[in-house]
Structures are given as structure tokens and as C-alpha cells.
C-alpha positions in Angstrom: 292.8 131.6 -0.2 290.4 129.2 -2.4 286.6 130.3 -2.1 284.4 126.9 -0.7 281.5 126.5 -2.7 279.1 123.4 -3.2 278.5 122.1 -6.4 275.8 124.7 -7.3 278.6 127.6 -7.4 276.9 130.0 -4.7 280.0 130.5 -2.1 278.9 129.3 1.4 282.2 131.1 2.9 284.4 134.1 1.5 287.2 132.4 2.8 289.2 129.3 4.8 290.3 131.7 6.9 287.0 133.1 7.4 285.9 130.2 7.8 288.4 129.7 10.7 287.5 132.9 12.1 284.2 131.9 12.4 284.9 128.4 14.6 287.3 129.8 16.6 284.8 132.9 17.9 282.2 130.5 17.8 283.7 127.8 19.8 285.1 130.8 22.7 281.6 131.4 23.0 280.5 128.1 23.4 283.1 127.3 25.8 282.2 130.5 27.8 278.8 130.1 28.0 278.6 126.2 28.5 281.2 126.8 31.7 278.7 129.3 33.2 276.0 127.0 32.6 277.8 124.1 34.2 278.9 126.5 36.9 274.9 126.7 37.5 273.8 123.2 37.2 276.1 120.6 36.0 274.0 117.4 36.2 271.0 119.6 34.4 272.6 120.3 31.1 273.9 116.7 31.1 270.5 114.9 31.9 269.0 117.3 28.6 271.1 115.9 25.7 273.6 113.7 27.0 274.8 110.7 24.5 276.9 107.9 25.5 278.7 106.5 22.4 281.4 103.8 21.8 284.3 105.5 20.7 287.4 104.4 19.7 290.4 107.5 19.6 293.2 108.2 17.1 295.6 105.6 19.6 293.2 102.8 19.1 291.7 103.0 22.5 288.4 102.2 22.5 285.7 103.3 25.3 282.6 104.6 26.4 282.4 108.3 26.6 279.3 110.2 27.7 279.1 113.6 25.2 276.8 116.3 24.6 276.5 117.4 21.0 276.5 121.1 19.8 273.9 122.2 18.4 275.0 122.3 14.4 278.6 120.5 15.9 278.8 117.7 12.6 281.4 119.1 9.9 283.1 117.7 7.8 287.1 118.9 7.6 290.3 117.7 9.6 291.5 118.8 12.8 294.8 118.5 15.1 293.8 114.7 15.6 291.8 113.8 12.3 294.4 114.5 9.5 292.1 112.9 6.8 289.3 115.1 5.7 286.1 113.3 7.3 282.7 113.6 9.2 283.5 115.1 12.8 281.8 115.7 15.7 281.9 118.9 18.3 280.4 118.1 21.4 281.5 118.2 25.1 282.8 115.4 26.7 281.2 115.2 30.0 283.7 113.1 32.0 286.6 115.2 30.9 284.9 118.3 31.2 285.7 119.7 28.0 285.0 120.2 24.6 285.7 117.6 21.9 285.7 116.6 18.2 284.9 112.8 17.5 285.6 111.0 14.1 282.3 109.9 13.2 283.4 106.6 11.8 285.3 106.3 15.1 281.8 106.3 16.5 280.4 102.8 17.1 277.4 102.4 19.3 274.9 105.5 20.4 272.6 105.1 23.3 
């Protein structure tokens, strides 16, 4: 595998698949530890950082979805649903009740 480095030539990762190591522990324990919390006190951690944006999805749907951003959640790569390498989003969708990554050029309005 290709080493990712920025411009300066210092290697921010070994490897991709490092790299993917390192989201896929990361986001278990953020799944793990965001459903005890929610277990706890649901309307709590939703009242702390809760965003409602304007989003429109990869079918063109456009609607308001109520999210809580992860802390350090904005990378930019593609995913299962974003096949163009862009800006996304990991945060958890409150209505659906679990966690998401948003385009952020899908993103439209942010209150």
C-alpha cells in the first residue's frame, strides 16, 4: 500500500490499511460508548451538540435531519455512499438513531 503524506513529505499514516484500522476501532468505540450514553440520557447528549442541517442524500432526497457531530468527524475520502473523494461528515443522526457520514456539499443550511 501507498504511504499518505501531505505536501511537506512527513507521513501522517504508515498505511491505507492502517488507516482503516484506525476508523473502524475508532468508530466501535464510538458506537459503544455513544449507546451507553444514550442508554443514560438520550435527550441530554442531543440538547449538548445537536445540529439540524438541510441535507440532501445520494437519491436526491432532500430534508432536515437533526445530527450530532464527532468530535474530529470531518475527513476527506469516499465511503459506501460517496464514491467521489470529498469533504465528509461522521456524526450521529439523531432521528435514526445511528451513526452517519454526510457529503459536505450535500449540506445546505446549518442551524
Amino acid at each position: 500500500m501507498a504511504a499518505i503524506a501531505p505536501s511537506s513529505g512527513v507521513s501522517i499514516w504508515k498505511t491505507l490499511d492502517d488507516q482503516k484500522r484506525l476508523l473502524d476501532a475508532t468508530e466501535q468505540n464510538l458506537k459503544r460508548n455513544l449507546e451507553e450514553v444514550l442508554k443514560d440520557d438520550d435527550e441530554a447528549l442531543s440538547a449538548v451538540r445537536q445540529v439540524s442541517i438541510t441535507y440532501t442524500n445520494y437519491k436526491g432526497e432532500t430534508a432536515e435531519r437533526k445530527i450530532i457531530p464527532h468530535s474530529g468527524g470531518l475527513r476527506f475520502g469516499t465511503s459506501k455512499w460517496h464514491h467521489e473523494p470529498q469533504w465528509l461528515v461522521f456524526a450521529y443522526d439523531v432521528d435514526k438513531k445511528a451513526d452517519r457520514e454526510f457529503a459536505l456539499k450535500d449540506i445546505k443550511y446549518i442551524q
